[in-house]
Every structure is written in structure tokens, then in C-alpha cells.
C-alpha positions as CSV (number, residue, x, y, z in Angstrom):
1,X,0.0,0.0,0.0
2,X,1.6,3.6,-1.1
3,X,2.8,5.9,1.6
4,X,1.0,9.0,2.4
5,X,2.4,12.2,2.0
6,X,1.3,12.9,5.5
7,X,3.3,9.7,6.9
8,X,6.0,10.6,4.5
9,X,6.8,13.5,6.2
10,X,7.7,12.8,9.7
11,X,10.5,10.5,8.7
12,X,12.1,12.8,6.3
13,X,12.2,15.5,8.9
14,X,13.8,12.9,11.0
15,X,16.4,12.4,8.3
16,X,16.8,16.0,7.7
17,X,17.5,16.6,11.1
18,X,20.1,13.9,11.7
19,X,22.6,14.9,8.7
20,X,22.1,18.2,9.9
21,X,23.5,17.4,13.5
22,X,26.1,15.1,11.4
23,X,27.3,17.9,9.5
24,X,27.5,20.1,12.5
25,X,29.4,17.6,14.6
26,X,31.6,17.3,11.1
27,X,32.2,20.7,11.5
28,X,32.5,21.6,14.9
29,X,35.2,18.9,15.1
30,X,37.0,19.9,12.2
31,X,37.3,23.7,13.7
32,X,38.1,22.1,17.2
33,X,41.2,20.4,15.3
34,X,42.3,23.8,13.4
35,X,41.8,25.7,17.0
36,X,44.3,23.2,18.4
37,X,46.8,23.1,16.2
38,X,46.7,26.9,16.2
39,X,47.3,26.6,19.8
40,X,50.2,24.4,19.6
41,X,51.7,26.5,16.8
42,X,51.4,29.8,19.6
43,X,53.1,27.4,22.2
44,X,56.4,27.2,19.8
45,X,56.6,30.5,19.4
46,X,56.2,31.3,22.9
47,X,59.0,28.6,24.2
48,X,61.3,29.8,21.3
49,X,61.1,33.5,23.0
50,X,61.1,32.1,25.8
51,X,64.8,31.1,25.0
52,X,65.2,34.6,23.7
53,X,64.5,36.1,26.9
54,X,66.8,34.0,29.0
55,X,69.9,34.4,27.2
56,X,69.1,38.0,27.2
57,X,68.8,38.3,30.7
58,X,71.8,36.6,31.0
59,X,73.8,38.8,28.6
60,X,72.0,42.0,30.5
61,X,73.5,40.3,33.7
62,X,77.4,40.0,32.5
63,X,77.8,43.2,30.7
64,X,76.5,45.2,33.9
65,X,79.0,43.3,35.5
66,X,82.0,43.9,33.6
67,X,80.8,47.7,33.5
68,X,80.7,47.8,37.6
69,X,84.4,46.5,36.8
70,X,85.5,49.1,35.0
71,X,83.8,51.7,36.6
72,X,83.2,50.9,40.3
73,X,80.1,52.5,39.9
74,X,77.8,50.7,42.0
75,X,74.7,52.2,39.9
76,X,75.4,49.7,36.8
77,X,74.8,46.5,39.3
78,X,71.2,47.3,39.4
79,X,70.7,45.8,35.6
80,X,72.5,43.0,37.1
81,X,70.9,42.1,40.1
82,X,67.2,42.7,37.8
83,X,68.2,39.9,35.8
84,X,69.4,37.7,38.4
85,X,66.3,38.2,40.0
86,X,64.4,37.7,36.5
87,X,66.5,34.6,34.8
88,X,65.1,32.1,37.5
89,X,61.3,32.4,36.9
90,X,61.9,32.9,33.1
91,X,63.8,29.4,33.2
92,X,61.3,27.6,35.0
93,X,58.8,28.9,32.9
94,X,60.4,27.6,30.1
95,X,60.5,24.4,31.7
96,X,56.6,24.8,32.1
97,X,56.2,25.4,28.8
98,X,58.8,22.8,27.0
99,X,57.4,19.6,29.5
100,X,56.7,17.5,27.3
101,X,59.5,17.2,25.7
102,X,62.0,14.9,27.4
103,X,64.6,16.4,25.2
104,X,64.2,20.2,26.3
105,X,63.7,18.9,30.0
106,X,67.8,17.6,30.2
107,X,68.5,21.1,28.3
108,X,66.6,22.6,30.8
109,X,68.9,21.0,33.6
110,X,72.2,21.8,31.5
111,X,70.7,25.6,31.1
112,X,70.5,25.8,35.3
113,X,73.5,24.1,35.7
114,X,75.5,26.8,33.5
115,X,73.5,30.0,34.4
116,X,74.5,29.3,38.2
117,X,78.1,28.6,37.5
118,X,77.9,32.0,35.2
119,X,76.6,34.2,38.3
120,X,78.5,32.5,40.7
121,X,81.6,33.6,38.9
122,X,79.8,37.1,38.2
123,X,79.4,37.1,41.9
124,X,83.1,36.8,42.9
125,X,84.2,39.6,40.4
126,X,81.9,42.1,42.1
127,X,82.7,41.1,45.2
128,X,86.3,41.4,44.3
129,X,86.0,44.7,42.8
130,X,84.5,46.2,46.0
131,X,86.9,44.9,48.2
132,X,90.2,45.0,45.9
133,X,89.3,47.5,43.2
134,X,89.7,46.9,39.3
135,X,93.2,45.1,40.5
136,X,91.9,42.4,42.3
137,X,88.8,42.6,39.5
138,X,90.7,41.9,36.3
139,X,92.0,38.7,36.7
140,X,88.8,37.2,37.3
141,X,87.4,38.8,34.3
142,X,90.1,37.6,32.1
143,X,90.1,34.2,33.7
144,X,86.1,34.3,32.6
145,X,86.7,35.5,28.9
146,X,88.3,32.3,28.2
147,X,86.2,30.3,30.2
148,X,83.4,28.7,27.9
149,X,80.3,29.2,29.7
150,X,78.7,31.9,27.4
151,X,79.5,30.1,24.3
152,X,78.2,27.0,25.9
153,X,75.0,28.4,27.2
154,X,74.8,30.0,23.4
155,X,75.5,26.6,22.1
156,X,72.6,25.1,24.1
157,X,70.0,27.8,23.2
158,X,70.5,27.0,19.8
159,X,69.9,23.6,20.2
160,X,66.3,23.9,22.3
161,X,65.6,26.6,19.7
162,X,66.3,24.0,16.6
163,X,64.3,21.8,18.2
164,X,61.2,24.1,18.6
165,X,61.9,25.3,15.0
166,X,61.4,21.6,13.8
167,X,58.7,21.0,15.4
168,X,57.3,24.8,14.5
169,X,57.7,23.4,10.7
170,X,55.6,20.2,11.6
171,X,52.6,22.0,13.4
172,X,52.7,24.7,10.7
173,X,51.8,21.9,8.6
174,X,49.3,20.9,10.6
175,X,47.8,24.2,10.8
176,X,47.2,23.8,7.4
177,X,46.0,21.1,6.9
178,X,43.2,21.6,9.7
179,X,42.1,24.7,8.0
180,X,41.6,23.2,4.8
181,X,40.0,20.4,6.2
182,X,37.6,23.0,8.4
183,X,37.3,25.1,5.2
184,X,36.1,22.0,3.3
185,X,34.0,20.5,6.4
186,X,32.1,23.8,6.2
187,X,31.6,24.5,2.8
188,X,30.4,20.7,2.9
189,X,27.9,20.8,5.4
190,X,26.7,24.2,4.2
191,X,26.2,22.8,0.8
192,X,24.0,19.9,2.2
193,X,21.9,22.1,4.9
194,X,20.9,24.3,2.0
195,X,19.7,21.3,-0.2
196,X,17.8,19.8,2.4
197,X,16.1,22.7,3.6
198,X,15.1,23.4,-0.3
199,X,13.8,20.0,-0.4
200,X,11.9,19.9,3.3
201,X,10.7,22.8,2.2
202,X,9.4,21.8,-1.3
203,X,7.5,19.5,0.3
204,X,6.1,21.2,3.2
205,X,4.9,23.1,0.4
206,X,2.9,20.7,-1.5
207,X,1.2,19.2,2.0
208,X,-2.7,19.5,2.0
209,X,-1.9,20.4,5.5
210,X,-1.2,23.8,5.0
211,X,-5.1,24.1,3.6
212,X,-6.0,22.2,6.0
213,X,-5.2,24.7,9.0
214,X,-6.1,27.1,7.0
215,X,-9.4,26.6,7.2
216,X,-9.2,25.7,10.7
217,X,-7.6,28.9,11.4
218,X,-10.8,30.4,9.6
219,X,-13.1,28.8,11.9
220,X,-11.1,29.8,15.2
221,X,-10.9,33.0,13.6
222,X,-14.6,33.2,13.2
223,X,-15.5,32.2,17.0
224,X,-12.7,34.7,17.9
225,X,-14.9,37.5,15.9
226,X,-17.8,36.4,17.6
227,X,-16.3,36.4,21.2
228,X,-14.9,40.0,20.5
229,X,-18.5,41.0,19.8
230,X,-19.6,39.8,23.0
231,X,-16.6,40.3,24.9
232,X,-17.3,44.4,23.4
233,X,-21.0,44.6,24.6
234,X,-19.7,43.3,28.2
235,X,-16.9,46.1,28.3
236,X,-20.1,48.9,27.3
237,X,-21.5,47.5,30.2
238,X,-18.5,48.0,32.3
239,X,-17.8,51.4,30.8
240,X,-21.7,52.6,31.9
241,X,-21.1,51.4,35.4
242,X,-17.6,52.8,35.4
243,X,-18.5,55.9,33.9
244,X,-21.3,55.8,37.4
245,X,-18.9,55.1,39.5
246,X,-16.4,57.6,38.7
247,X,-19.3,60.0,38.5
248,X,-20.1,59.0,42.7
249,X,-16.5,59.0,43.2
250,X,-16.3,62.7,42.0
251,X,-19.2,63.7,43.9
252,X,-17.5,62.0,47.2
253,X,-14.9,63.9,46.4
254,X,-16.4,67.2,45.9
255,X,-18.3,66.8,49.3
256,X,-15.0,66.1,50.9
257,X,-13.4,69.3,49.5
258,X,-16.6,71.2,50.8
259,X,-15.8,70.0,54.3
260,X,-12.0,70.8,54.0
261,X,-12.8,74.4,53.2
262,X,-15.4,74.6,56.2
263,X,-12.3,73.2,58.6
264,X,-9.8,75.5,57.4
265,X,-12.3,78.6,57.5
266,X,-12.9,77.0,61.4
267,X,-9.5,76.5,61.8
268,X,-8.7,80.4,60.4
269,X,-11.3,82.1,62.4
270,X,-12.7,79.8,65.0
271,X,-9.2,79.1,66.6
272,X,-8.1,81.9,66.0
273,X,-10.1,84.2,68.2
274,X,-9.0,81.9,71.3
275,X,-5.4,82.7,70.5
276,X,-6.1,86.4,70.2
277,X,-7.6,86.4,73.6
278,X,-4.5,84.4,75.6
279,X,-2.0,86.2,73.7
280,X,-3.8,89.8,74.6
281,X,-4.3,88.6,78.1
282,X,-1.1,87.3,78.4
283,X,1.0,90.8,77.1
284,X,-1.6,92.7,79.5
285,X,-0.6,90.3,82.4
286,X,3.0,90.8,81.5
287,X,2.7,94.6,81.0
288,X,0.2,95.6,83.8
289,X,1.6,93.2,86.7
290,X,5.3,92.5,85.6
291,X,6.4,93.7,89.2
292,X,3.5,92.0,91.2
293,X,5.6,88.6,89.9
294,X,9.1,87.4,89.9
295,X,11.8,86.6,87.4
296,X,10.0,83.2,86.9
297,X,6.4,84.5,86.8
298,X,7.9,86.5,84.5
299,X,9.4,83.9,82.4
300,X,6.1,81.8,82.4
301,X,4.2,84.8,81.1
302,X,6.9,84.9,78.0
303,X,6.9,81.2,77.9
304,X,2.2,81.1,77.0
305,X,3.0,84.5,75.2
306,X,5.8,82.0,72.7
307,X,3.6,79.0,72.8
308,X,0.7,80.9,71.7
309,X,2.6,82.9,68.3
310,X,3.7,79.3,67.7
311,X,0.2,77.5,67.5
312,X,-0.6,80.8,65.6
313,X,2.4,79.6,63.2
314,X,1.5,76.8,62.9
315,X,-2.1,77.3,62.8
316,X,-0.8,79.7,59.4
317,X,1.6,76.4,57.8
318,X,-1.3,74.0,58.0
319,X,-3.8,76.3,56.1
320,X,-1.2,77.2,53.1
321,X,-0.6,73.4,53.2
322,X,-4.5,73.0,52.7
323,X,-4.4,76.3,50.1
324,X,-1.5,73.8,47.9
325,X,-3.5,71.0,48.0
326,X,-6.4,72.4,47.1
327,X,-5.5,75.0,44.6
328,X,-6.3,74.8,41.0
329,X,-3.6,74.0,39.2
330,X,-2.3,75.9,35.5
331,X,0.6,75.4,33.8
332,X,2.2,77.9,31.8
333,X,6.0,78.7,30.8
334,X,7.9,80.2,33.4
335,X,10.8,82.1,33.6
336,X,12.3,80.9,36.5
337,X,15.3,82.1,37.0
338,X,13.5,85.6,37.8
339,X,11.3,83.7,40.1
340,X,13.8,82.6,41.6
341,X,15.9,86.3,41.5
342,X,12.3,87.8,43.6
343,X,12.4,85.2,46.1
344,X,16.1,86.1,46.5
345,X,15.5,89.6,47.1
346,X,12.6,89.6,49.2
347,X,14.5,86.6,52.1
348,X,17.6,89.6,51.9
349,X,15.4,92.3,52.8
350,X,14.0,89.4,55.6
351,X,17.1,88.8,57.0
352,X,19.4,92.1,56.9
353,X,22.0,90.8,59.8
354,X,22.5,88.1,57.7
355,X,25.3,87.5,55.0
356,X,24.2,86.1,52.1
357,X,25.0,85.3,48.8
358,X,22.7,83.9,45.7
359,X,24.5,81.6,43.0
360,X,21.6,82.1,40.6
361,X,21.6,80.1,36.9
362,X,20.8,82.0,34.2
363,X,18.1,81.0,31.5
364,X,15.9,78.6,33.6
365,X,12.8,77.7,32.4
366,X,9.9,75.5,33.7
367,X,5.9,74.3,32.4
368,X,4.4,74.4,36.3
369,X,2.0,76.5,38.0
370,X,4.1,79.8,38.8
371,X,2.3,80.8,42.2
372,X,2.6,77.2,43.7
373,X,6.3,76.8,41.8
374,X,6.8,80.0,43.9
375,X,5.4,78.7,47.2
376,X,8.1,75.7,46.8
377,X,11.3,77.9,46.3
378,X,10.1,80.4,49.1
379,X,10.3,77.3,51.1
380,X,13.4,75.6,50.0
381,X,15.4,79.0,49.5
382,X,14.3,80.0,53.1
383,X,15.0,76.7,55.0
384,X,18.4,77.4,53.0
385,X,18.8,81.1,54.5
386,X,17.9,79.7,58.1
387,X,19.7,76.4,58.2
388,X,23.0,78.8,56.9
389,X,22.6,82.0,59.3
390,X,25.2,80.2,61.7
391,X,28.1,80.3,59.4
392,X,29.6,83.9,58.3
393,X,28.8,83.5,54.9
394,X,25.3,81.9,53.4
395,X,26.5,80.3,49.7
396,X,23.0,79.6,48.7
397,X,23.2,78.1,44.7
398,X,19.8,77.5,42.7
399,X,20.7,75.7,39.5
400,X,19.0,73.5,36.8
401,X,20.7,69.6,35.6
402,X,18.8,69.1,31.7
403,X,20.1,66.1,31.6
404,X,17.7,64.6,34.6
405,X,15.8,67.6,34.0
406,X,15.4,68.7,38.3
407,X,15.7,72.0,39.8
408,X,18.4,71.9,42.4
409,X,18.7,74.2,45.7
410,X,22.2,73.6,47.3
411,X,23.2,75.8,50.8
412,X,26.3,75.4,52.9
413,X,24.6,75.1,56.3
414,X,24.0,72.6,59.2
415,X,23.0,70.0,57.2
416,X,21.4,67.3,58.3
417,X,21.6,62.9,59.1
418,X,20.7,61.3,56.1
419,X,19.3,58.2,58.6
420,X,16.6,60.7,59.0
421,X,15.6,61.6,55.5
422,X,12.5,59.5,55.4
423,X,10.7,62.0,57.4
424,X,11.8,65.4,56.1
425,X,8.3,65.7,53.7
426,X,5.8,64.6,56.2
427,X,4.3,67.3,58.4
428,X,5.5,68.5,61.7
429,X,9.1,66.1,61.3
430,X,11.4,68.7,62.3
431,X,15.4,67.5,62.5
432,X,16.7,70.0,64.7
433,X,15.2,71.6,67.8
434,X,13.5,75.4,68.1
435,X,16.7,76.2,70.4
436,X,19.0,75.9,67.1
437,X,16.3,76.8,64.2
438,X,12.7,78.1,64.7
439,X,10.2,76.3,62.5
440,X,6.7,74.7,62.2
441,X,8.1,71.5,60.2
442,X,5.3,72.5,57.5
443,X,7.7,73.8,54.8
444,X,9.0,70.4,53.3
445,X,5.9,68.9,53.3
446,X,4.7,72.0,51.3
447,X,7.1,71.8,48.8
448,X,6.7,68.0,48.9
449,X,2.7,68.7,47.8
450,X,3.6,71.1,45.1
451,X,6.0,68.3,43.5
452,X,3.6,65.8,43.6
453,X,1.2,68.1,41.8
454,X,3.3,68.6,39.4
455,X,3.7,64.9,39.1
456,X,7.2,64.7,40.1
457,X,9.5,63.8,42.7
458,X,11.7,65.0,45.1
459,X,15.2,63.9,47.2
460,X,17.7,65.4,49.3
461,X,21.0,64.8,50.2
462,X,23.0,66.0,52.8
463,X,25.8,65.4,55.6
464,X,26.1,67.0,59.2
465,X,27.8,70.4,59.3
466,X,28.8,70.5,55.5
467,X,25.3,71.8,54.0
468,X,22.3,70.5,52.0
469,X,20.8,69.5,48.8
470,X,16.9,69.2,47.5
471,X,16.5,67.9,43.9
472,X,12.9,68.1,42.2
473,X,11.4,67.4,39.3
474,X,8.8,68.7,37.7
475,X,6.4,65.9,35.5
């Protein structure tokens, strides 16, 4: 009974695949062979320099002698005692190299053998040069000219580098060989990959199959159509009942807005006026009766009178807090490097006793909301003038980074722990105490609102007694 072309086709993708894999191996194996005879061929050459650099150290080693000789200039033994120190690791890496070779390991002994009678000798003429001057010096040196140990040790290099040059000549050969082997493996395999996949492919082509799915894929694609349509009347559904939600939501949200503005007008007025009256009762008391009490009495009058301004303060910080939260917010181009310049001018004429000086870059712009972008330099540029007012100079620098595209307010003040950082934006977190810096704690969560606004983000970085830094951007 005739095959199939559908039961044809498994086995022929079989077959396929195995000469493929043959190939490969073919191949891989063939390049494996070229890469090691490569590496064998780089080994030669290394041992034969290796040779090089021996005798060389050697040579380095008597002529620095013979120069102390005639000089008595101690100076010329340091290329000396250099390659004494270097011709014993360059000989036993040469042995390293050349162990496989049983004939290079007895020159390797011979080489050892003459290198230490050379620098013993070398030894005793310096030795006799310091203690008997050229005098004492010159025999030796003659007595070592026609001694044979340089010609013998030249000898014997020439003979372990004859033997890495033949077999350099044999693994050259091998080299290439391997490569035209590899070069044919490839070419080979290539040339059979391609004609297989043309015929797999030929085939696969002319399989009912492909129709086959085809109109399967029709069929899925038609339930998939009629899913969508379903799927698209549930999602109207959702939509409606989103659309009420959000429409609740925004009510909710509105009534909560409502009942913000009713606590800060109570907060503005209706806590106010009990303020008023301690702090009017208080200055009367400490006016009118200042000598029916003592130093104390007096100091507990001054100490409601402070606690009172503060809760005023305070009562001030949380209601612009409220104000930047719930201001409307417009975006337009600023120019805020003269925003910043007016802010600058305003925290001088605040603080006349106090040194300062503005580091202002030119040419800043921003998109924000100017009277809120405003509120958050008055803020940053004034926790800058107060944390600096206790060094003689305030260096105060307001600059703009494009490449992260942040607004950056650097001071040289107290500074503060960055183990504490976490809390600088929340409300009331002050880091230093109202006996070093007055404060209501308000002013970095302020700025930390407008930012947010803005849809952007803001970090600090800073270190105890060496100043600070606040980074923001603006989304």
C-alpha cells in the first residue's frame, strides 16, 4: 500500500535533522582540530622567545658586571641584580612550557647548571672589585673571557631553539591542513543544509496540510470574531457602570473638598479668636503686673505668650498646606530664574543681619503652575537662608541639571543625618530643635505637595555640618 504524504513527512524531517546534526558535529570537530593546532603552533613560538629572553637576561647580567668592573660604579649592578632576580622564573617557565619534551627537559637542567656557575663567577668579580678594586677585579674577568660558559650556554640555546623550530615546521603543517580540512568541512555541510532545507521545504509546500489549518484557522478565527463581539457589549456594560462610578467617586470627592474648606475657614477664624484672647491677656498680664511677679512669673508669662505665636504659626503652615493642596492647578512657561531672583530679594530684605550670597543660573525655564512653583522655592530658598545664618557667609546656589531635567537648591549650612531623611516631607518632622532653628516643620511637606502636583519627585541629600541639597522634578 503507497505511503502517504502525511506519513512521509515525519521521517524525512527525521532524516533531515540527523545529517544536519552530522554535519554540525563534522564541522564543529574539524574547527576544534584547526583551533588546536593553532594553539600548539602559539606554544612554539612562545618557548622559542622564551629562550630569547633568558639568554638576554643573561647577557643584561654579564655586561652590567663587567661595566661595575671598569667603573666601580655601584649604579650599573642594578641591571644586574634585575636579571638575576628575573632569569630564574623565566627558566622555569620555560620548563613549564617545554614539559613534554623529554629532550628540552635535560637542556633545561644543562641551562641551570651553566646560568648558576655564570653568576657565581659574576658574583666573585663584584665582590672582588668592592673589596680590591679593578686590580683584584681583572683577573677574574680575564680568567672568565676564556672560560666557555657563554658560548656554551649560546650553544645550548641554539639547540632547544632548533628543536622548537622543527617542530614549528611540523605544526605549521598541521595548521594547514586543519584549515583546509575545516574550510572543506564547512563549505560541505553548508552545501548539504541548503539542499535539504530546499527540499523539506518543497514539500512542506505541497502538503494539503497547510489548507488544512487554514481553514481551521478560519473557523477559530470566526468564534474569535464572535467572542470580540460579546466580549465588546460586556466592556459597554462595564464602561456605563464605570462611567457611574467615577461620577459618585467625583461627587465624594467634591463633598470632601466642601468640608475641607469649612475646617480651614474654622481653623482660620474659630481658633483663632481663642489665640487672640490668651496672647492679649497674656502681654496685659506681663505689662500691667510684671512687678507684682518674679523673674519666673515672668518667664512663664513669656513662655504662654511664645507657645501661643507658635500655634498661631503653625495654625498659618497647615492652612497654606491646605491652600496647595487644594488650589487649582495651570501650567504655563515660566521664567524661573527671575522667580527665583524675587524670592532672593525679598529673604535679603527678611534677613538684613545676615550675609548672604545667591548663586543664581541663568536662562531657567519650567511648564508648572508659577504661584505654587513659587510657594516651593520660598520654602526651599528659606530653609536654606535659616539652616545657613550660623556660618559667616550663606552660599546659597539655585541651578538646573537638563540632563535629569530637576531644579536643584544647594546651601552650605548645618545640614542634616541622612538616617533621618525618610521624614523630612511629612508634616511636623522637624530634625533639629527650636533652640537651634525656629520652624513649624510644614515647609517640606509644602514643597513635597507642590512636586507631587506637578507629578514629580523630590530627594535630598545632605551630611552633618557641611550643607544641604533638595532635587525636584517637575512631570
Amino acid at each position: 500500500m503507497p505511503f502517504s504524504k502525511g506519513f512521509r513527512i515525519g521521517p524525512l524531517l527525521a532524516g533531515a535533522i540527523l545529517i544536519v546534526l552530522l554535519n554540525t558535529w563534522f564541522a564543529v570537530a574539524s574547527v576544534r582540530t584547526l583551533s588546536q593546532s593553532e594553539y600548539w603552533l602559539s606554544h612554539t613560538w612562545q618557548v622559542i622567545g622564551q629562550v630569547e629572553a633568558i639568554v638576554a637576561s643573561v647577557r643584561q647580567a654579564d655586561s652590567s658586571a663587567r661595566g661595575f668592573v671598569i667603573t666601580g660604579d655601584a649604579n650599573v649592578l642594578s641591571s644586574y641584580y634585575l636579571a638575576k632576580q628575573q632569569v630564574g622564573p623565566q627558566v622555569d617557565e620555560f620548563e613549564r612550557l617545554s614539559g613534554d619534551n623529554p629532550k628540552q627537559r635535560a637542556n633545561t637542567a644543562n641551562m641551570r647548571q651553566i646560568i648558576a656557575g655564570r653568576f657565581g663567577l659574576l658574583d666573585r668579580v663584584i665582590v672582588a672589585q668592592k673589596t680590591g678594586g679593578i686590580a683584584a677585579a681583572t683577573p677574574l674577568i680575564s680568567s672568565s673571557i676564556s672560560m666557555p660558559d657563554m658560548q656554551r650556554l649560546h650553544l645550548l640555546a641554539n639547540e632547544m631553539q632548533d628543536e622548537e623550530r622543527r617542530l614549528l615546521a611540523i605544526r605549521e603543517v598541521d595548521v594547514h591542513r586543519s584549515s583546509v580540512v575545516a574550510l572543506l568541512a564547512i563549505a560541505l555541510a553548508s552545501g548539504l543544509d541548503l539542499l535539504l532545507l530546499i527540499a523539506v521545504g518543497r514539500i512542506l509546500l505541497r502538503e494539503r496540510e497547510v489548507r488544512l489549518q487554514t481553514e481551521s484557522a478560519n473557523e477559530r478565527l470566526e468564534t474569535a470574531n464572535a467572542e470580540i463581539a460579546q466580549n465588546a457589549e460586556v466592556i459597554h456594560v462595564l464602561n456605563a457602570e464605570l462611567e457611574e462610578r467615577v461620577r459618585v467617586r467625583t461627587a465624594e470627592l467634591e463633598s470632601t473638598n466642601r468640608e475641607l474648606e469649612a475646617f480651614s475657614y474654622s481653623v482660620s477664624h474659630d481658633l483663632r479668636a481663642p489665640l487672640r484672647t490668651i496672647d492679649g491677656f497674656s502681654l496685659a498680664l506681663q505689662e500691667d503686673y510684671q512687678d507684682a511677679v518674679d523673674d519666673v512669673g515672668r518667664d512663664y508669662i513669656q513662655r504662654v505668650r511664645g507657645g501661643v505665636q507658635r500655634m498661631g504659626g503653625l495654625i498659618d503652615a497647615l492652612l497654606q498646606l491646605s491652600r496647595i493642596t487644594r488650589a487649582d492647578l495651570t501650567r504655563r512657561q515660566v521664567d524661573v530664574t527671575a522667580l527665583v531672583e524675587s524670592v532672593a530679594r525679598n529673604l535679603k530684605e527678611e534677613n538684613p543681619a545676615q550675609t548672604i550670597h545667591f548663586d543664581i543660573e541663568q536662562g531657567m525655564q519650567a511648564d508648572a503652575d508659577p504661584d505654587l512653583l513659587r510657594v516651593a522655592f520660598e520654602n526651599l530658598m528659606g530653609n536654606a537662608v535659616k539652616f545657613s545664618s550660623k556660618v559667616p557667609v550663606s552660599l546659597i546656589r539655585i541651578s538646573y541639571h537638563p540632563e535629569q531635567k530637576s531644579f536643584e537648591v544647594t546651601d552650605n549650612g548645618a545640614g542634616f543625618d541622612m538616617y533621618y531623611s525618610s521624614k523630612l516631607f511629612n508634616a511636623f518632622n522637624r530634625l533639629h530643635g527650636d533652640k537651634d532653628f525656629k520652624g513649624s516643620g510644614i515647609g517640606l511637606a509644602t514643597v513635597a505637595r507642590v512636586v507631587r502636583r506637578h507629578h514629580g519627585t523630590i530627594s535630598a541629600e545632605s551630611s552633618v555640618g557641611h550643607g544641604a541639597s533638595f532635587r525636584f522634578t517637575l512631570g
